[in-house]
PDB file with SEQRES, HELIX, SHEET and CRYST1 records, atoms N, CA, C and O in Angstrom:
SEQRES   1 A   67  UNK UNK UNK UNK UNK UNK UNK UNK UNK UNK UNK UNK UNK          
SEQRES   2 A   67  UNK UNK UNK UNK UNK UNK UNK UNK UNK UNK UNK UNK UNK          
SEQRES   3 A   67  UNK UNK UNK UNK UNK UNK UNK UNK UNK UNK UNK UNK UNK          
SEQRES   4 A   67  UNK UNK UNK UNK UNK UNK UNK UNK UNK UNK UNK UNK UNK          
SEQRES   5 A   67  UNK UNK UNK UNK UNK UNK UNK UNK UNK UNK UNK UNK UNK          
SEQRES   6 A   67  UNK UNK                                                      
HELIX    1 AA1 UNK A    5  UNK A   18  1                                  14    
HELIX    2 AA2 UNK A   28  UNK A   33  5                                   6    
HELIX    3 AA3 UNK A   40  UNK A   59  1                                  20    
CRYST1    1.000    1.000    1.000  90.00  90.00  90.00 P 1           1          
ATOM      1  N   UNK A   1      85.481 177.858  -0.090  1.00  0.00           N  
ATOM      2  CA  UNK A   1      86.697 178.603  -0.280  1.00  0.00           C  
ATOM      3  C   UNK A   1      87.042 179.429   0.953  1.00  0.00           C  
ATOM      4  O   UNK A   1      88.227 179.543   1.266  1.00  0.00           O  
ATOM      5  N   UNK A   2      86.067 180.025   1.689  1.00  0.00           N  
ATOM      6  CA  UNK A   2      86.132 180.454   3.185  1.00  0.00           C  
ATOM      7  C   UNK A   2      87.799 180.222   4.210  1.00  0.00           C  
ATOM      8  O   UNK A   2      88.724 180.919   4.628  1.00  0.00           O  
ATOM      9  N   UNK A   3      87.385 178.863   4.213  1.00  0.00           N  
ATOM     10  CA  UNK A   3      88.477 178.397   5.131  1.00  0.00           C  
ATOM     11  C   UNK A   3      89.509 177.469   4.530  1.00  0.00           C  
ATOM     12  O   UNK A   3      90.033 176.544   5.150  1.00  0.00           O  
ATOM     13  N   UNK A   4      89.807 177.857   3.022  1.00  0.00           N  
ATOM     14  CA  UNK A   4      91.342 177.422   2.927  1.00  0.00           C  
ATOM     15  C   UNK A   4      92.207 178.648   2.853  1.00  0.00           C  
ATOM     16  O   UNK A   4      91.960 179.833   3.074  1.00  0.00           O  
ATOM     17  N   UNK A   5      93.522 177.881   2.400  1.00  0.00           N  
ATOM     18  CA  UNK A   5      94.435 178.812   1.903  1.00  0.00           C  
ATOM     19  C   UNK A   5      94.602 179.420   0.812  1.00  0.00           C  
ATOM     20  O   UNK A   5      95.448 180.312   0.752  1.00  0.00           O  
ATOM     21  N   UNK A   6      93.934 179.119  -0.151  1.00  0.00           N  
ATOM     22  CA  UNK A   6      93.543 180.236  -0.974  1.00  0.00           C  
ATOM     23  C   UNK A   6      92.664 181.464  -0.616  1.00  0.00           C  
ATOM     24  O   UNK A   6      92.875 182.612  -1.007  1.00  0.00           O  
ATOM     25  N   UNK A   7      91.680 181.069   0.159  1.00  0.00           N  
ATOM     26  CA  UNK A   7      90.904 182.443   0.419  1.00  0.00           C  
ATOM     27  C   UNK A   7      91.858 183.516   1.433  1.00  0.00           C  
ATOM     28  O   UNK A   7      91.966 184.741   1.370  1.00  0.00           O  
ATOM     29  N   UNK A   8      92.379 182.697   2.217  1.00  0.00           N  
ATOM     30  CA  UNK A   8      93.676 183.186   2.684  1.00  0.00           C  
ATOM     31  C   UNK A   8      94.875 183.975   2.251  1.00  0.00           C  
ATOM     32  O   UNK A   8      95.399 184.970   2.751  1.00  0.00           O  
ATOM     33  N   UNK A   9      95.151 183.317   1.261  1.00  0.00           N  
ATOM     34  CA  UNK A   9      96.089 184.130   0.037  1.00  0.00           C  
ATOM     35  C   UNK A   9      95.412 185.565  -0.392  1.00  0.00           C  
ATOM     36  O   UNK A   9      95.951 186.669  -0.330  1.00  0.00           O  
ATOM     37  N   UNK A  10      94.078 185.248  -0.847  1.00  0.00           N  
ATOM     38  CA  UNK A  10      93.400 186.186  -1.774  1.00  0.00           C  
ATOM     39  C   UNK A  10      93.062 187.444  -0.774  1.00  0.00           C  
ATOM     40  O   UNK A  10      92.891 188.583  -1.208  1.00  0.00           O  
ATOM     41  N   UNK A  11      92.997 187.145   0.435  1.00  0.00           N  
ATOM     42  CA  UNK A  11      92.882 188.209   1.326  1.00  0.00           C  
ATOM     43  C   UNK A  11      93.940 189.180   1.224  1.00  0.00           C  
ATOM     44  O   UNK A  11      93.811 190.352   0.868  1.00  0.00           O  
ATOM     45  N   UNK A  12      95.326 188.409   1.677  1.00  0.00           N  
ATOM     46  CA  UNK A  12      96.148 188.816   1.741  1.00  0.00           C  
ATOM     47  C   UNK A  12      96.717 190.056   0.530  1.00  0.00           C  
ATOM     48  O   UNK A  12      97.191 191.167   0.767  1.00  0.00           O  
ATOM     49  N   UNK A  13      96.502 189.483  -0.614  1.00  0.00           N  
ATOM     50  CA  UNK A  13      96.597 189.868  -1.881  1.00  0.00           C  
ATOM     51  C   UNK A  13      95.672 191.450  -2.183  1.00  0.00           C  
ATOM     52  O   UNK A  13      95.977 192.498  -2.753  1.00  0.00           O  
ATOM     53  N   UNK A  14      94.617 191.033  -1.582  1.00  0.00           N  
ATOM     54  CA  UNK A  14      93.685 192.431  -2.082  1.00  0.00           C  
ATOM     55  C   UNK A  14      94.365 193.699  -0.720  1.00  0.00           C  
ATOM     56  O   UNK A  14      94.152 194.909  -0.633  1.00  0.00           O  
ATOM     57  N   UNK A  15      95.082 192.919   0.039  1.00  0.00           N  
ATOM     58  CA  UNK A  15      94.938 193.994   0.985  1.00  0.00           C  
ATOM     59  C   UNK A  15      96.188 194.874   0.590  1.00  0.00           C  
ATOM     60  O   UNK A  15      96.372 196.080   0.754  1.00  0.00           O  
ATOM     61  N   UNK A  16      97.217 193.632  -0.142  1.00  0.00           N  
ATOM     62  CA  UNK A  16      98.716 194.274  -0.694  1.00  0.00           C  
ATOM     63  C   UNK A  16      97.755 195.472  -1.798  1.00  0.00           C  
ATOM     64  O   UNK A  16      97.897 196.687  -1.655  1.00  0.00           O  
ATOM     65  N   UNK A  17      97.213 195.127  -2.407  1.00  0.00           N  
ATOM     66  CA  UNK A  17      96.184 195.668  -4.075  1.00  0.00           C  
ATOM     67  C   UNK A  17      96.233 197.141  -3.504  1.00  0.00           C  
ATOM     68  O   UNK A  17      96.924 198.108  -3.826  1.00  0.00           O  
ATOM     69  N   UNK A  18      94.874 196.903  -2.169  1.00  0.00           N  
ATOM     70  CA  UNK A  18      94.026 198.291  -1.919  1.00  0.00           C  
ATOM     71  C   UNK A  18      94.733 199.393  -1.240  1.00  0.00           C  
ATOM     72  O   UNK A  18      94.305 200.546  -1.192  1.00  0.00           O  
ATOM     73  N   UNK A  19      96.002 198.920  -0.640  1.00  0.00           N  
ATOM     74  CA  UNK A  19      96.845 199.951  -0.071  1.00  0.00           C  
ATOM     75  C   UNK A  19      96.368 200.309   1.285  1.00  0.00           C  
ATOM     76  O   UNK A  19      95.446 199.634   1.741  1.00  0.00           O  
ATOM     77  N   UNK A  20      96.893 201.336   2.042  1.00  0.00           N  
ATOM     78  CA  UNK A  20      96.066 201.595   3.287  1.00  0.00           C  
ATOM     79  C   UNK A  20      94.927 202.050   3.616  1.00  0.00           C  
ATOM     80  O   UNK A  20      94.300 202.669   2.756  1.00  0.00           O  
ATOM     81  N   UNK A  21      94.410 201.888   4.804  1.00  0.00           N  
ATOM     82  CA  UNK A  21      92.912 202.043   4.770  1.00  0.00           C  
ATOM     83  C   UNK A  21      93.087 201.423   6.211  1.00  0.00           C  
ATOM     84  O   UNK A  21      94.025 201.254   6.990  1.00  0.00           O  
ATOM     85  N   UNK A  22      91.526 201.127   6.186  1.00  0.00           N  
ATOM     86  CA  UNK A  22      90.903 200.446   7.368  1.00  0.00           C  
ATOM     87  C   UNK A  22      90.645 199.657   6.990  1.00  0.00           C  
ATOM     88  O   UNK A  22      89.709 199.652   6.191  1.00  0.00           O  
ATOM     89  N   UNK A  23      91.636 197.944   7.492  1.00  0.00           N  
ATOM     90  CA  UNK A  23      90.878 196.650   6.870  1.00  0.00           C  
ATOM     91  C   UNK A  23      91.046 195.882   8.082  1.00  0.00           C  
ATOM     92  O   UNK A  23      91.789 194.917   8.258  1.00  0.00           O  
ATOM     93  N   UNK A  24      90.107 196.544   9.047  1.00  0.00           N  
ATOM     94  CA  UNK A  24      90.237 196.036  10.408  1.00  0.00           C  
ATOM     95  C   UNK A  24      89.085 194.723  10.079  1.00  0.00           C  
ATOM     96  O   UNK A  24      88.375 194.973   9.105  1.00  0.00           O  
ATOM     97  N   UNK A  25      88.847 193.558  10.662  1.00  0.00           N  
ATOM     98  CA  UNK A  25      88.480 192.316   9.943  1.00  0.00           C  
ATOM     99  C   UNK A  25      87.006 191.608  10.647  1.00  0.00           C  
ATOM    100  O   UNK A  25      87.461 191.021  11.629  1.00  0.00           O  
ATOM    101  N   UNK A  26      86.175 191.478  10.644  1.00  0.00           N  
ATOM    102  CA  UNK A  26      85.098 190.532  11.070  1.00  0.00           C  
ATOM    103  C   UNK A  26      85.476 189.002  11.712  1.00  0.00           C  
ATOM    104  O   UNK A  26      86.199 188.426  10.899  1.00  0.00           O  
ATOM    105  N   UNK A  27      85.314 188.472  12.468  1.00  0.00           N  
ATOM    106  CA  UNK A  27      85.237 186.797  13.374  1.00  0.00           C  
ATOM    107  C   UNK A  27      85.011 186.285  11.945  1.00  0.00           C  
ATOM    108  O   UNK A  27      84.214 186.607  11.063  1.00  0.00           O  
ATOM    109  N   UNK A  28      85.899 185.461  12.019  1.00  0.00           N  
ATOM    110  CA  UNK A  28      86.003 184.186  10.571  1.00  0.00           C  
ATOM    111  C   UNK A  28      84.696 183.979  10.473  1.00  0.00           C  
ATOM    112  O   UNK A  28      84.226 183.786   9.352  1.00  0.00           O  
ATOM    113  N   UNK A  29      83.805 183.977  11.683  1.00  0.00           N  
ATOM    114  CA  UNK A  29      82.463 183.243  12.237  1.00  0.00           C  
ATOM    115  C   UNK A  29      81.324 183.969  11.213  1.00  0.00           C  
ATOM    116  O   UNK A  29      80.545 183.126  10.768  1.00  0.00           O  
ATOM    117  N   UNK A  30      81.064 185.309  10.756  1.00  0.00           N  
ATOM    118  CA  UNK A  30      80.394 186.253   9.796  1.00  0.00           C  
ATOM    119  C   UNK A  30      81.111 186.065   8.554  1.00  0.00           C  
ATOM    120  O   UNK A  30      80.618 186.862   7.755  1.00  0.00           O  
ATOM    121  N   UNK A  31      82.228 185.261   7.882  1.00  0.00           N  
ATOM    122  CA  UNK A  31      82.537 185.293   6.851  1.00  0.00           C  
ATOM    123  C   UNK A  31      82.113 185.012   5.918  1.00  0.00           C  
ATOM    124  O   UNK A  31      82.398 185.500   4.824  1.00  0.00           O  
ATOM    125  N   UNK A  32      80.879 183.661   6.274  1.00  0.00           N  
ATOM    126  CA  UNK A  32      79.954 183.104   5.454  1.00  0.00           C  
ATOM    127  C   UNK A  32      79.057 183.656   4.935  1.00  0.00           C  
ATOM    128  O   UNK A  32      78.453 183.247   3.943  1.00  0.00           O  
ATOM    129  N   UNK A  33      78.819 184.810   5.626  1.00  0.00           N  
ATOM    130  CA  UNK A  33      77.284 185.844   5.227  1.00  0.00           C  
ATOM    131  C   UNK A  33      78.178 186.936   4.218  1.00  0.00           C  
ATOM    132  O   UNK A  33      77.488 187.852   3.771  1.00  0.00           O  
ATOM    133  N   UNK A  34      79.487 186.939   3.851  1.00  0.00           N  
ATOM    134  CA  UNK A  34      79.612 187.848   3.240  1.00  0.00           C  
ATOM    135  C   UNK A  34      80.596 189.476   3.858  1.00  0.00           C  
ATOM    136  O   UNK A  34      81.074 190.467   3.305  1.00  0.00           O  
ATOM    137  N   UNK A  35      80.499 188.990   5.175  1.00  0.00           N  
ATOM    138  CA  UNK A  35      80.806 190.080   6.163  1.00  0.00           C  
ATOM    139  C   UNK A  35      82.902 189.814   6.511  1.00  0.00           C  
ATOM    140  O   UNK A  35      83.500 189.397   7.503  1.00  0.00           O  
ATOM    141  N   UNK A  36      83.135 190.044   5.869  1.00  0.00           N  
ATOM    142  CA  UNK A  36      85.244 190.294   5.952  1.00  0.00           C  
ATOM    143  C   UNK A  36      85.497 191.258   6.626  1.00  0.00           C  
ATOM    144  O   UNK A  36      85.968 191.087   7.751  1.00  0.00           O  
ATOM    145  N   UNK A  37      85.323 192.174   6.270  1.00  0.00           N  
ATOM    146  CA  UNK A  37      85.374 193.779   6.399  1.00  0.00           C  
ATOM    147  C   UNK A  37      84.576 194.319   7.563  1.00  0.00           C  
ATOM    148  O   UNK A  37      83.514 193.804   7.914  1.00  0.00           O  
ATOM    149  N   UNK A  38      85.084 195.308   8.115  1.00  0.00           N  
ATOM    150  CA  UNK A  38      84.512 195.670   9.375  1.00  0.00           C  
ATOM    151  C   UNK A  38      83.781 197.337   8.414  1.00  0.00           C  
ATOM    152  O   UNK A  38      82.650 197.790   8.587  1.00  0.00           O  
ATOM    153  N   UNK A  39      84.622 197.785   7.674  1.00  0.00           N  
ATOM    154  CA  UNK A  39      84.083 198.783   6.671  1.00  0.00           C  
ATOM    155  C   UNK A  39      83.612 198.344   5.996  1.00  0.00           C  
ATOM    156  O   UNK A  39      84.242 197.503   5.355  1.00  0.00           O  
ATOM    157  N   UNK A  40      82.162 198.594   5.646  1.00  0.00           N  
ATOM    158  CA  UNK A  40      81.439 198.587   4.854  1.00  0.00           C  
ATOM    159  C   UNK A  40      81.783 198.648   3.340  1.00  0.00           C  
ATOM    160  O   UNK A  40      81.872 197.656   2.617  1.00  0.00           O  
ATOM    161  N   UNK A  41      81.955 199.856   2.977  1.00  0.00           N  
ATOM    162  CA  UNK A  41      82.605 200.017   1.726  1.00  0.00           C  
ATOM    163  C   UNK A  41      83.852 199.282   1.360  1.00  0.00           C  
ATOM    164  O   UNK A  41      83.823 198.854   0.206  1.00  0.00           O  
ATOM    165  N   UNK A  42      84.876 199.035   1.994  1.00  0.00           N  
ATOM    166  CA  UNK A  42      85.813 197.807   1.968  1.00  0.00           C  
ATOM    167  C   UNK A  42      85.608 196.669   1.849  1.00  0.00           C  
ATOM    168  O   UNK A  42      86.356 195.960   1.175  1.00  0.00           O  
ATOM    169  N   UNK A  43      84.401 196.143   2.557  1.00  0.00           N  
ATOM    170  CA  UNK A  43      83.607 194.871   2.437  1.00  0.00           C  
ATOM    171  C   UNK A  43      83.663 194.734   0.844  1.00  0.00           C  
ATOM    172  O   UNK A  43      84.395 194.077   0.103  1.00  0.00           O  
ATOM    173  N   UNK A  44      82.583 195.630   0.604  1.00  0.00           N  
ATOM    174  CA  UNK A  44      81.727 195.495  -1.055  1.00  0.00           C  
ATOM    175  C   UNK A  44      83.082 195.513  -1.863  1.00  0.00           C  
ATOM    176  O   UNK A  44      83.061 194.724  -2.808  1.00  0.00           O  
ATOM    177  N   UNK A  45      84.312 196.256  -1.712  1.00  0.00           N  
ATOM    178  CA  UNK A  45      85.349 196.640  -2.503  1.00  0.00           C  
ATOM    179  C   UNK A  45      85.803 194.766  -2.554  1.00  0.00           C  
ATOM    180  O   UNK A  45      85.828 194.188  -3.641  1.00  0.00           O  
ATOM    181  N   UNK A  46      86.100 194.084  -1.348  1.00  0.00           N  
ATOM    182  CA  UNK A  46      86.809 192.925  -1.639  1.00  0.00           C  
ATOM    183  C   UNK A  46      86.065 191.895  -1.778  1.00  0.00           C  
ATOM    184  O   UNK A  46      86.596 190.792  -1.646  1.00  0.00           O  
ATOM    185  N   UNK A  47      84.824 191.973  -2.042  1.00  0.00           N  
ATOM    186  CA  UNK A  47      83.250 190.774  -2.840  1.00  0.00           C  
ATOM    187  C   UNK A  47      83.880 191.484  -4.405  1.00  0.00           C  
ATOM    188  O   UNK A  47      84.485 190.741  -5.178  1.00  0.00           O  
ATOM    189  N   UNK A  48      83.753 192.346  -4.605  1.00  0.00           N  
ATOM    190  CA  UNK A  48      84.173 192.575  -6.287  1.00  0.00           C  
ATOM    191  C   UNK A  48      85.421 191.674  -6.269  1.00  0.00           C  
ATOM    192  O   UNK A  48      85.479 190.605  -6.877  1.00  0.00           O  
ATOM    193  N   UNK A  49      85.973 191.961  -5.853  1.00  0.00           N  
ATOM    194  CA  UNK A  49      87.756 191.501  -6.377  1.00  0.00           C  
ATOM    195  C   UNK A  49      87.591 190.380  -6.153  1.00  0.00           C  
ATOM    196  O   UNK A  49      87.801 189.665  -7.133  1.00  0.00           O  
ATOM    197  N   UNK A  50      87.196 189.702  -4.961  1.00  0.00           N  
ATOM    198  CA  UNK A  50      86.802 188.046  -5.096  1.00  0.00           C  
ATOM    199  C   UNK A  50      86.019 187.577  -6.211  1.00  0.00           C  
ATOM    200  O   UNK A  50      86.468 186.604  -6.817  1.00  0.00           O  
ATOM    201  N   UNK A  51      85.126 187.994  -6.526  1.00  0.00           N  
ATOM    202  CA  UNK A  51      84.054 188.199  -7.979  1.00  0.00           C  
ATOM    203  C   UNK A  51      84.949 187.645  -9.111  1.00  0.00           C  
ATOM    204  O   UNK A  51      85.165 186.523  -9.570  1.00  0.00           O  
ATOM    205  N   UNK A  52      85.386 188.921  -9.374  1.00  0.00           N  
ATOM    206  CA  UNK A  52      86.547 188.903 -10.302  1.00  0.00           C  
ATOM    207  C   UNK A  52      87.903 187.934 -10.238  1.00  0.00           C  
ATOM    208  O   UNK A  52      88.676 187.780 -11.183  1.00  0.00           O  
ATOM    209  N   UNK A  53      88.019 187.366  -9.033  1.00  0.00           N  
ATOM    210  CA  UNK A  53      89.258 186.635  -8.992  1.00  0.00           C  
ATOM    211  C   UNK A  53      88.627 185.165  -9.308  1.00  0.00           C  
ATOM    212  O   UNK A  53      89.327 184.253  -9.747  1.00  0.00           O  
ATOM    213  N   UNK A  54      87.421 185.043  -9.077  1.00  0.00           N  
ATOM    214  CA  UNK A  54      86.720 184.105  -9.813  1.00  0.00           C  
ATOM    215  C   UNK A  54      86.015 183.178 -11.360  1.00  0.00           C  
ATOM    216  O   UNK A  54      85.883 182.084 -11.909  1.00  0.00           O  
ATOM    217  N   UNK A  55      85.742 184.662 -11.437  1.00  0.00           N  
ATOM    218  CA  UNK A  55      85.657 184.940 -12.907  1.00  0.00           C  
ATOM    219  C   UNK A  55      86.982 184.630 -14.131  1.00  0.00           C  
ATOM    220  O   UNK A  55      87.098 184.123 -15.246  1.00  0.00           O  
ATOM    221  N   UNK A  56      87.747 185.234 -13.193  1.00  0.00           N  
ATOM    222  CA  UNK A  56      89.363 185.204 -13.907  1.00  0.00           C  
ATOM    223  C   UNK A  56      89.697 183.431 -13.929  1.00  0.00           C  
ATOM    224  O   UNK A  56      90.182 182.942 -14.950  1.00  0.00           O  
ATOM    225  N   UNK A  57      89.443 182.712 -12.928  1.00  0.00           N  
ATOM    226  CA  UNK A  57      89.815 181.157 -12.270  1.00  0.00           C  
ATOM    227  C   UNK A  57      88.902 180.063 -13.133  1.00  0.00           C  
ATOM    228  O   UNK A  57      89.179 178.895 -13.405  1.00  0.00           O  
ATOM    229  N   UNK A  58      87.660 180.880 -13.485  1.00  0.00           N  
ATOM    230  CA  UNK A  58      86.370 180.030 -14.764  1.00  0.00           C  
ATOM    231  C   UNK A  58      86.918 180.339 -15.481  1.00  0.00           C  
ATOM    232  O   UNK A  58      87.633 179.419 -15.877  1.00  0.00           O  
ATOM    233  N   UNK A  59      87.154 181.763 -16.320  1.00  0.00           N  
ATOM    234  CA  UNK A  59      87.479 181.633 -17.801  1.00  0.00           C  
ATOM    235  C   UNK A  59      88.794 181.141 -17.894  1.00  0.00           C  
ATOM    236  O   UNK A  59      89.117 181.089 -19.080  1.00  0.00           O  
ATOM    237  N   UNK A  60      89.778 180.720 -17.065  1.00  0.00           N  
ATOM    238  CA  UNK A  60      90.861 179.739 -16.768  1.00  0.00           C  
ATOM    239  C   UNK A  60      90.351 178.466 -17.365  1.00  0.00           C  
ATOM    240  O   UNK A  60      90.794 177.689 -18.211  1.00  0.00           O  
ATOM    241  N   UNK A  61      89.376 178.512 -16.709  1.00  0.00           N  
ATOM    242  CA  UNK A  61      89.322 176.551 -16.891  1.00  0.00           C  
ATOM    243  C   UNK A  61      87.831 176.525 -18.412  1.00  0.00           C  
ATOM    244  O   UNK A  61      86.996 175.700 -18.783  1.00  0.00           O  
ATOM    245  N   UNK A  62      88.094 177.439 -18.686  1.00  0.00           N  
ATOM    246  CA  UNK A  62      87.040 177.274 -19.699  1.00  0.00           C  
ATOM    247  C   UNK A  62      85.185 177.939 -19.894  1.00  0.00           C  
ATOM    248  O   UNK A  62      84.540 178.273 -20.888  1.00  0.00           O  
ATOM    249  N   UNK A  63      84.792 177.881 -18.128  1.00  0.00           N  
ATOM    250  CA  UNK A  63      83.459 177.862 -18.010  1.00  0.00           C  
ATOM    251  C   UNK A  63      82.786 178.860 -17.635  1.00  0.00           C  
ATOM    252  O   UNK A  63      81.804 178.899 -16.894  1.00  0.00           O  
ATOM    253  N   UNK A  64      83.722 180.255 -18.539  1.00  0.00           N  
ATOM    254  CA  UNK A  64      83.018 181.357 -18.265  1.00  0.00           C  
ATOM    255  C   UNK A  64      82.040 181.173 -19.656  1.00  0.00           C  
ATOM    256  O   UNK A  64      82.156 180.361 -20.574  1.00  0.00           O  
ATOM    257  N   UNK A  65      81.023 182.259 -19.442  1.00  0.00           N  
ATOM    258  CA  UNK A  65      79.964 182.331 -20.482  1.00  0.00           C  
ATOM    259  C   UNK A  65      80.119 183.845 -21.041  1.00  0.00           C  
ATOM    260  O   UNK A  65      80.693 184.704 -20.372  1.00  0.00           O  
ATOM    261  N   UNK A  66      79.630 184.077 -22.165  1.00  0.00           N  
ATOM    262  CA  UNK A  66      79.464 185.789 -22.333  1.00  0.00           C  
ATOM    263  C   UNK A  66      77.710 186.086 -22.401  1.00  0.00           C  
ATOM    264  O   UNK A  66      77.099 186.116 -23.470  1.00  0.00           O  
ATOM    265  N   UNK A  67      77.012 186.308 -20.952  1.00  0.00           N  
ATOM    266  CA  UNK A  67      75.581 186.503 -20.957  1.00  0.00           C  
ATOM    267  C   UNK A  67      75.246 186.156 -19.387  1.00  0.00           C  
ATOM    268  O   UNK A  67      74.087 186.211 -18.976  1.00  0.00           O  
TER     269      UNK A  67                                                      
END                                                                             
């Protein structure tokens, strides 16, 4: 999901969400480890919301679980 346009979108999206701040950005190249965010705490803030935008996309298609 990294390098399409959805993860693309979803960036875009959390950044409309979180309002201003510092969402100065990491080399596409660290994206894989988890690393977006050059802030720390911004980081962890947009792994939740990806989390969740996931979660939201399974129990879409059926294959969320409760456990």
């Amino acid at each position: 999901m990294l390098n399409t346009q959805e993860h693309i979108d979803l960036v875009a999206q959390f950044e409309r969400d979180v309002g201003p701040g510092r969402l100065d950005k990491e080399p596409k190249e660290t994206w894989s480890r988890c690393r977006i965010y050059q802030d720390g705490r911004v980081n962890e803030q947009f792994l939740v919301y990806r989390f969740g935008y996931a979660y939201g996309k399974a129990i879409g298609r059926g294959e969320a679980t409760n456990g």
